[in-house]
PDB file of N, CA, C and O in Angstrom:
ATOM      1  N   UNK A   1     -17.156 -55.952 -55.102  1.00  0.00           N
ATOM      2  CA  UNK A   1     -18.548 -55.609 -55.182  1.00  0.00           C
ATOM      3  C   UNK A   1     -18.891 -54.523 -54.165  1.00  0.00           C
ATOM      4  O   UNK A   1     -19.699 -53.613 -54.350  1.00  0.00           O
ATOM      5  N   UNK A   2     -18.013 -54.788 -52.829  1.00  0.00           N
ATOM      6  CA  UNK A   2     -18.914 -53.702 -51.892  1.00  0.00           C
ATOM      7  C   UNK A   2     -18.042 -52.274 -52.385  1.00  0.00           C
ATOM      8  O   UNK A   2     -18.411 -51.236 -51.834  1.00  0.00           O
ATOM      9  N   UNK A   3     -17.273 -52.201 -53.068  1.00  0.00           N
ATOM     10  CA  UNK A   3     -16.673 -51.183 -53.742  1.00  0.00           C
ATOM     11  C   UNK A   3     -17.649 -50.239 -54.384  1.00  0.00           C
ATOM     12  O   UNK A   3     -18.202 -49.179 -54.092  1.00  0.00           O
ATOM     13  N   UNK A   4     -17.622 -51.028 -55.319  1.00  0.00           N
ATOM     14  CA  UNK A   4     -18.946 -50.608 -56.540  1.00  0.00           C
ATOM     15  C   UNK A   4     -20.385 -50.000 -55.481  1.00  0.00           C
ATOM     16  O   UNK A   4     -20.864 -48.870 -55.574  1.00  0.00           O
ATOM     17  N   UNK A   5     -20.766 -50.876 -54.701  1.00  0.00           N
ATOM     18  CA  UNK A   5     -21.861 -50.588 -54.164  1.00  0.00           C
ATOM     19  C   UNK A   5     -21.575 -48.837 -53.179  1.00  0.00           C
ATOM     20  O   UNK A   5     -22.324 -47.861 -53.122  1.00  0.00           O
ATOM     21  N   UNK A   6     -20.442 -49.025 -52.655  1.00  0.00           N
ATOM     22  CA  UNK A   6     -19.984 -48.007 -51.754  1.00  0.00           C
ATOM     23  C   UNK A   6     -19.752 -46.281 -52.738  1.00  0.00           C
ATOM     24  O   UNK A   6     -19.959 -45.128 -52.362  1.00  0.00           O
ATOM     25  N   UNK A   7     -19.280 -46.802 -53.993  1.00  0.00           N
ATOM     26  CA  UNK A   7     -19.616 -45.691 -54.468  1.00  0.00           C
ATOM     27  C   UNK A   7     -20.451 -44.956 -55.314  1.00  0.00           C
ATOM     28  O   UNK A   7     -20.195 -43.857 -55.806  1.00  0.00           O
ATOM     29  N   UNK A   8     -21.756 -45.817 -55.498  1.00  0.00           N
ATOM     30  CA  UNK A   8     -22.865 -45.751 -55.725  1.00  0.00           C
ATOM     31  C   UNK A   8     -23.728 -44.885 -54.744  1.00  0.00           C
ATOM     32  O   UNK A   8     -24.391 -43.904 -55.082  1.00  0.00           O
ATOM     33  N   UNK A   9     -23.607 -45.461 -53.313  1.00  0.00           N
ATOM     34  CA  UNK A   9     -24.770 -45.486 -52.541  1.00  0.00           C
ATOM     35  C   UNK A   9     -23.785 -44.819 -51.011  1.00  0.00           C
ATOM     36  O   UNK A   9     -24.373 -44.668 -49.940  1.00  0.00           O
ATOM     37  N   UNK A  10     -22.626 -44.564 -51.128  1.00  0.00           N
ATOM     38  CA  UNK A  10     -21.765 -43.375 -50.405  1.00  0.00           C
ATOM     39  C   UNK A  10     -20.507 -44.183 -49.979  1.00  0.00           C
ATOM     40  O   UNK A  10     -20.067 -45.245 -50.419  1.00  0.00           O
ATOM     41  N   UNK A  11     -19.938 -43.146 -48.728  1.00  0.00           N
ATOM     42  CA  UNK A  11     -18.634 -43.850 -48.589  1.00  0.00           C
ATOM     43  C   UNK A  11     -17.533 -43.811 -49.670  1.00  0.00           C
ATOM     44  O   UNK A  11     -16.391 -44.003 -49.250  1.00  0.00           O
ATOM     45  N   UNK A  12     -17.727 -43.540 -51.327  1.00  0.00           N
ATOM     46  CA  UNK A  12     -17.333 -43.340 -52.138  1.00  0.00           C
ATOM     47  C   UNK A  12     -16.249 -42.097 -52.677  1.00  0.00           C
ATOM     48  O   UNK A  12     -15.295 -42.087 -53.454  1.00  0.00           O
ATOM     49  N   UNK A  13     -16.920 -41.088 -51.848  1.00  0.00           N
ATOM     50  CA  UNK A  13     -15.646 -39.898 -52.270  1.00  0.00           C
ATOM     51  C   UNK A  13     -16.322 -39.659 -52.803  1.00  0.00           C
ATOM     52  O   UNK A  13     -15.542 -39.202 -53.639  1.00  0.00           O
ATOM     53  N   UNK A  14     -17.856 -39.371 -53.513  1.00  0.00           N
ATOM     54  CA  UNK A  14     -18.430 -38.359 -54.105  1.00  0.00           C
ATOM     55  C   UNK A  14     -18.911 -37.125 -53.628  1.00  0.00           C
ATOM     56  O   UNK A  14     -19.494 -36.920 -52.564  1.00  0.00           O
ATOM     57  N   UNK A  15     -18.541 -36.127 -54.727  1.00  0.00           N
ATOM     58  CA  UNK A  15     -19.013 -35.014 -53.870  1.00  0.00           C
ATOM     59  C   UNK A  15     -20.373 -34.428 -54.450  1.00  0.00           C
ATOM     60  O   UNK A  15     -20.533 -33.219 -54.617  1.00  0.00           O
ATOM     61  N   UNK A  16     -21.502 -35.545 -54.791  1.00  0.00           N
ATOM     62  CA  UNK A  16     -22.770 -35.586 -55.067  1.00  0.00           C
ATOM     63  C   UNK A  16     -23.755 -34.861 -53.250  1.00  0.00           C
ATOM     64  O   UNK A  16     -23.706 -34.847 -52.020  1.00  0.00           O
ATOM     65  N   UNK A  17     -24.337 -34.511 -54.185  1.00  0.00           N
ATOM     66  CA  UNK A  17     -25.388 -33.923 -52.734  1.00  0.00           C
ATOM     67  C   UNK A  17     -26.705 -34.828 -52.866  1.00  0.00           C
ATOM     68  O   UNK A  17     -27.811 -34.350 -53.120  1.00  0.00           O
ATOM     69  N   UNK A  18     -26.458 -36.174 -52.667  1.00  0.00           N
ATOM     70  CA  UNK A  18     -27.618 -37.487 -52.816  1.00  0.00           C
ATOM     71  C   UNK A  18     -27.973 -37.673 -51.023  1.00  0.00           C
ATOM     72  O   UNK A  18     -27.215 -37.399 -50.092  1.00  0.00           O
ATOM     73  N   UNK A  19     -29.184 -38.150 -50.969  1.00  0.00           N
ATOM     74  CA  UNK A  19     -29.811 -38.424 -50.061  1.00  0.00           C
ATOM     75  C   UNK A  19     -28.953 -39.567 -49.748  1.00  0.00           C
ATOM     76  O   UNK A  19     -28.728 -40.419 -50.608  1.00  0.00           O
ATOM     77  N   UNK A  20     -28.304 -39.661 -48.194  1.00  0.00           N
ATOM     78  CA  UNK A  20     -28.067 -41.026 -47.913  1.00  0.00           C
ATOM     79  C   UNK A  20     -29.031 -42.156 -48.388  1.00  0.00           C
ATOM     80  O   UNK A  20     -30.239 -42.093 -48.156  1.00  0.00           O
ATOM     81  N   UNK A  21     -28.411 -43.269 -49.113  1.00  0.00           N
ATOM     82  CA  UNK A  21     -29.029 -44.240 -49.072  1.00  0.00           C
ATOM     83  C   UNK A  21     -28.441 -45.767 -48.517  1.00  0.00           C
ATOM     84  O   UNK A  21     -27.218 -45.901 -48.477  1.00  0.00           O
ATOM     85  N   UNK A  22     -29.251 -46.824 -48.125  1.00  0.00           N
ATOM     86  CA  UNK A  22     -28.987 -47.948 -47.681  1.00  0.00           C
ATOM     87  C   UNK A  22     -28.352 -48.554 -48.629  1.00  0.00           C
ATOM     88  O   UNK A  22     -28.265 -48.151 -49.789  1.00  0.00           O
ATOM     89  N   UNK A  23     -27.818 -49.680 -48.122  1.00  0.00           N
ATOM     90  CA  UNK A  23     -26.429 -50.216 -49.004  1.00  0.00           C
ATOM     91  C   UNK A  23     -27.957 -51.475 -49.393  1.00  0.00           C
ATOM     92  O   UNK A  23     -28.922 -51.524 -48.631  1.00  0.00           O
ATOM     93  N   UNK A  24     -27.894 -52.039 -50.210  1.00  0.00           N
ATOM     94  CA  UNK A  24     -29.054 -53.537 -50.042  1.00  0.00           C
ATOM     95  C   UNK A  24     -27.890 -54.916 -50.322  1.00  0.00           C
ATOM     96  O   UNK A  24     -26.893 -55.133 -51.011  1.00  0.00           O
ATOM     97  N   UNK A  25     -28.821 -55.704 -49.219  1.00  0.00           N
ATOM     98  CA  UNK A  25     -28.005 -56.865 -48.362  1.00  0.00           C
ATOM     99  C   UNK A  25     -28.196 -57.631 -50.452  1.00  0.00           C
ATOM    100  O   UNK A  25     -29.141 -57.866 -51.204  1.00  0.00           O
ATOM    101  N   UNK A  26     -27.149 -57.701 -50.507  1.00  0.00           N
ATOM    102  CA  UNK A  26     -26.592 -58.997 -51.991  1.00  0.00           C
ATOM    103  C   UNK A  26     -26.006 -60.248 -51.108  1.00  0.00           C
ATOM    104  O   UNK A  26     -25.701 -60.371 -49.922  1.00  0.00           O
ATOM    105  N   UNK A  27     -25.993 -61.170 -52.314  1.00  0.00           N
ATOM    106  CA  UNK A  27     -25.049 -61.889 -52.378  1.00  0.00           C
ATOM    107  C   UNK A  27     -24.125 -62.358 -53.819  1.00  0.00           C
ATOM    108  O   UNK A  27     -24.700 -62.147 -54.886  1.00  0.00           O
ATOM    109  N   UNK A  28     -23.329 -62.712 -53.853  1.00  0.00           N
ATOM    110  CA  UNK A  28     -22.633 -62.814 -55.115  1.00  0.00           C
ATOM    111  C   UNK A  28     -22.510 -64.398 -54.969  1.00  0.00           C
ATOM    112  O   UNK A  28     -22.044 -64.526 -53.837  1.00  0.00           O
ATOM    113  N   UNK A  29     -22.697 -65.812 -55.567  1.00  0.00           N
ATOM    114  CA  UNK A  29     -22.568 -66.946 -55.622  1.00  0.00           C
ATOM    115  C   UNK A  29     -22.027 -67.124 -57.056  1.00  0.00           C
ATOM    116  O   UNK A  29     -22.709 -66.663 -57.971  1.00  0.00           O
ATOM    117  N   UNK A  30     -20.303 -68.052 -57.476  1.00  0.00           N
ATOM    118  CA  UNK A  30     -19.932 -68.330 -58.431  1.00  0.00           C
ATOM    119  C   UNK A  30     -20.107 -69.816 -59.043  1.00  0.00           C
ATOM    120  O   UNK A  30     -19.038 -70.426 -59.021  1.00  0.00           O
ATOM    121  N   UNK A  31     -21.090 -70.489 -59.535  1.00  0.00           N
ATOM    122  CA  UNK A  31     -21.347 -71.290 -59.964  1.00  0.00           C
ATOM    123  C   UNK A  31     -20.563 -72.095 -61.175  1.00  0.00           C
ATOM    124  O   UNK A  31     -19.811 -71.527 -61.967  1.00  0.00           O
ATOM    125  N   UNK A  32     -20.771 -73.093 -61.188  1.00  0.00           N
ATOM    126  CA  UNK A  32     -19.649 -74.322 -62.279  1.00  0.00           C
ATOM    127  C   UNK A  32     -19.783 -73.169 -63.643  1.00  0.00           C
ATOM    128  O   UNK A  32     -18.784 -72.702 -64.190  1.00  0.00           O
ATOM    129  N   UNK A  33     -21.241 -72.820 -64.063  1.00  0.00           N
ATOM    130  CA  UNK A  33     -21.223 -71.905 -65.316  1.00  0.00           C
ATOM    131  C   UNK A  33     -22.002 -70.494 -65.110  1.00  0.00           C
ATOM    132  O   UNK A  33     -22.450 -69.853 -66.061  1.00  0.00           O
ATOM    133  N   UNK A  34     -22.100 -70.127 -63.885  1.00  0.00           N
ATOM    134  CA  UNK A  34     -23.021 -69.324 -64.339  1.00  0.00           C
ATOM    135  C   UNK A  34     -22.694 -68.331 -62.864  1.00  0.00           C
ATOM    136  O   UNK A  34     -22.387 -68.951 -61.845  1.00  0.00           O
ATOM    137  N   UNK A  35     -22.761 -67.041 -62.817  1.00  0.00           N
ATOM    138  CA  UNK A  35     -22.854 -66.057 -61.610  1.00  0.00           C
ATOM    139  C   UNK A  35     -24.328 -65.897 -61.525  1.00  0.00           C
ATOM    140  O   UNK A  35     -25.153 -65.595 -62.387  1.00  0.00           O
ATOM    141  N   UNK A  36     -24.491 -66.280 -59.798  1.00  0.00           N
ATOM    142  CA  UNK A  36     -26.135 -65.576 -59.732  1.00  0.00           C
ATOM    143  C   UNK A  36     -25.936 -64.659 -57.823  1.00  0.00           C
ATOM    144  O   UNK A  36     -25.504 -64.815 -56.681  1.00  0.00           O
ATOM    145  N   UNK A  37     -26.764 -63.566 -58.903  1.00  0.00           N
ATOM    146  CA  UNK A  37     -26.731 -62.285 -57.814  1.00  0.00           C
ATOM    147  C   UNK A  37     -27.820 -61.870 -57.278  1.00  0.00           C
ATOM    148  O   UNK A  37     -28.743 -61.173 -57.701  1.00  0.00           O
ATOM    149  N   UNK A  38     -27.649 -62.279 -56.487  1.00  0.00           N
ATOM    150  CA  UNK A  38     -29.398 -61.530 -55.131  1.00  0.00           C
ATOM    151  C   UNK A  38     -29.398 -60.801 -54.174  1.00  0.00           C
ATOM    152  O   UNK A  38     -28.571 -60.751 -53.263  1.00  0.00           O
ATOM    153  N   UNK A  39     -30.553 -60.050 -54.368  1.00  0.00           N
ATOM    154  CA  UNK A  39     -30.346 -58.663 -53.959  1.00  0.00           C
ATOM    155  C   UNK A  39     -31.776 -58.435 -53.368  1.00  0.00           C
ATOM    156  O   UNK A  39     -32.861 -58.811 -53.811  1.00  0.00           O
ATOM    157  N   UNK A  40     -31.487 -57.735 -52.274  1.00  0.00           N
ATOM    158  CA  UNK A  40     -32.887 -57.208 -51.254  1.00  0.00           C
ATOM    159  C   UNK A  40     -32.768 -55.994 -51.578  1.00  0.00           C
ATOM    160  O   UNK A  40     -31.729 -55.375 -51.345  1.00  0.00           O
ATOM    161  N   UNK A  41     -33.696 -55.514 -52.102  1.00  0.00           N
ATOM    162  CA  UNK A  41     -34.270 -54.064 -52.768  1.00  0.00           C
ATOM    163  C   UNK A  41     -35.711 -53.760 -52.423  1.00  0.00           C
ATOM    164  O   UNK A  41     -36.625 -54.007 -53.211  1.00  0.00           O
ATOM    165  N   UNK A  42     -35.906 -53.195 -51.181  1.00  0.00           N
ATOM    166  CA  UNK A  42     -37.072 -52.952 -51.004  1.00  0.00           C
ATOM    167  C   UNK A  42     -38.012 -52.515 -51.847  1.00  0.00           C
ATOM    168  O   UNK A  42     -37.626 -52.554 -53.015  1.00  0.00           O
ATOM    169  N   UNK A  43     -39.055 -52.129 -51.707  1.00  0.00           N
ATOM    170  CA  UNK A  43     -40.136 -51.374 -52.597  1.00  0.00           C
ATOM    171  C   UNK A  43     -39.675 -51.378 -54.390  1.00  0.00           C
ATOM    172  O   UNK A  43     -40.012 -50.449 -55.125  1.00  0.00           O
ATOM    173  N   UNK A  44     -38.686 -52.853 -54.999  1.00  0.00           N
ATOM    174  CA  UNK A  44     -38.673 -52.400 -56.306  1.00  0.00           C
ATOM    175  C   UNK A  44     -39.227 -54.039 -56.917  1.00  0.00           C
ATOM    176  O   UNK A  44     -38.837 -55.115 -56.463  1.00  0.00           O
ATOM    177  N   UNK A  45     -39.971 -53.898 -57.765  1.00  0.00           N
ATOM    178  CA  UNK A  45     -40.552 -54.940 -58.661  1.00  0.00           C
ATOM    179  C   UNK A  45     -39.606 -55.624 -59.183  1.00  0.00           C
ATOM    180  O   UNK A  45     -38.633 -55.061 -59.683  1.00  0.00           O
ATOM    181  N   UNK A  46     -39.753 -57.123 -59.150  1.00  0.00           N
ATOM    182  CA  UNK A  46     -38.435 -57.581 -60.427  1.00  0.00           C
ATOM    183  C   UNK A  46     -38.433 -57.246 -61.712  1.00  0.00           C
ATOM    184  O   UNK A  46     -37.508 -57.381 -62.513  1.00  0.00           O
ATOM    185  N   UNK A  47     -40.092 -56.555 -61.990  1.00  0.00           N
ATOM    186  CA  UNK A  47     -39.778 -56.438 -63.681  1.00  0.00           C
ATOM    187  C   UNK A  47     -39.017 -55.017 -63.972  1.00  0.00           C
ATOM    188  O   UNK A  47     -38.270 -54.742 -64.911  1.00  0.00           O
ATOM    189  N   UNK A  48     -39.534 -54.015 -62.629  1.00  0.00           N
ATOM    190  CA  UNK A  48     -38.815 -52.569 -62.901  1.00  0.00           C
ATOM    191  C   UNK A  48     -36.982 -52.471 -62.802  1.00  0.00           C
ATOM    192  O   UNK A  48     -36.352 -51.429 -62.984  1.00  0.00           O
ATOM    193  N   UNK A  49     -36.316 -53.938 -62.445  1.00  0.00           N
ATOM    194  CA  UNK A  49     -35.085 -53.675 -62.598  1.00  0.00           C
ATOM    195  C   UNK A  49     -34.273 -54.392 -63.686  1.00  0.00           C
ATOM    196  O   UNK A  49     -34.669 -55.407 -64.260  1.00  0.00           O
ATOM    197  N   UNK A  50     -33.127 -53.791 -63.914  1.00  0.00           N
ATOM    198  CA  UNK A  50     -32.662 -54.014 -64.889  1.00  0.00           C
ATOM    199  C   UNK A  50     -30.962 -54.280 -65.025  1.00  0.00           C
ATOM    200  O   UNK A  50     -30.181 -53.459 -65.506  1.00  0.00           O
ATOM    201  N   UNK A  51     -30.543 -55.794 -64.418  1.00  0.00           N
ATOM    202  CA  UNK A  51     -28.729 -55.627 -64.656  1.00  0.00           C
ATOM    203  C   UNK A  51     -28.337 -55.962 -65.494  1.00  0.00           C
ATOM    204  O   UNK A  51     -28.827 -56.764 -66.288  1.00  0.00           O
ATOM    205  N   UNK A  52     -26.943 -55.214 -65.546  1.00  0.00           N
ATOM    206  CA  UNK A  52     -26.102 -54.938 -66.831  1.00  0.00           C
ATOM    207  C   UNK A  52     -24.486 -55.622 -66.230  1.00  0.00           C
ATOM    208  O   UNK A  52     -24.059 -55.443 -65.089  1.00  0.00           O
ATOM    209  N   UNK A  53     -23.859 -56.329 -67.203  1.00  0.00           N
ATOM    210  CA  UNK A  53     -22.955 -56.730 -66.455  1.00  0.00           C
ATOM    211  C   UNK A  53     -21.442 -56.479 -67.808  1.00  0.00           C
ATOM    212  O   UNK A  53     -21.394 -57.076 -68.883  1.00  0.00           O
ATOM    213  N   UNK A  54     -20.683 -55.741 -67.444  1.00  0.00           N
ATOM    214  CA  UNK A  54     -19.955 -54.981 -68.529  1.00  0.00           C
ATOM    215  C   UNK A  54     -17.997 -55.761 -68.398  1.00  0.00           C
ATOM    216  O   UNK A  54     -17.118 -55.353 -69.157  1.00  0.00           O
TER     217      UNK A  54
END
């Protein structure tokens, strides 16, 4: 996960010209049936986000 996040949000090896941004504090918990993921995202609404899990 901090992979994914790292090359999203830097540290990644991109050679994007993006504004540093903050990594946001998750957690990943694996449950008997179910993954649940929480995430501190400042200034974003729960309805304005949207995960996709591929």
């Amino acid at each position: 996960m901090d992979r994914i996040f790292d090359q999203i949000f830097g540290d990644g090896g991109s050679s994007y010209n993006l504004p540093t941004l903050q990594k946001p504090n998750i957690e990943l918990r694996d449950t008997f049936d179910s993954l649940i993921l929480r995430a501190e995202i400042p200034g974003v609404d729960n309805k304005d986000l949207e995960v996709e899990v591929a």
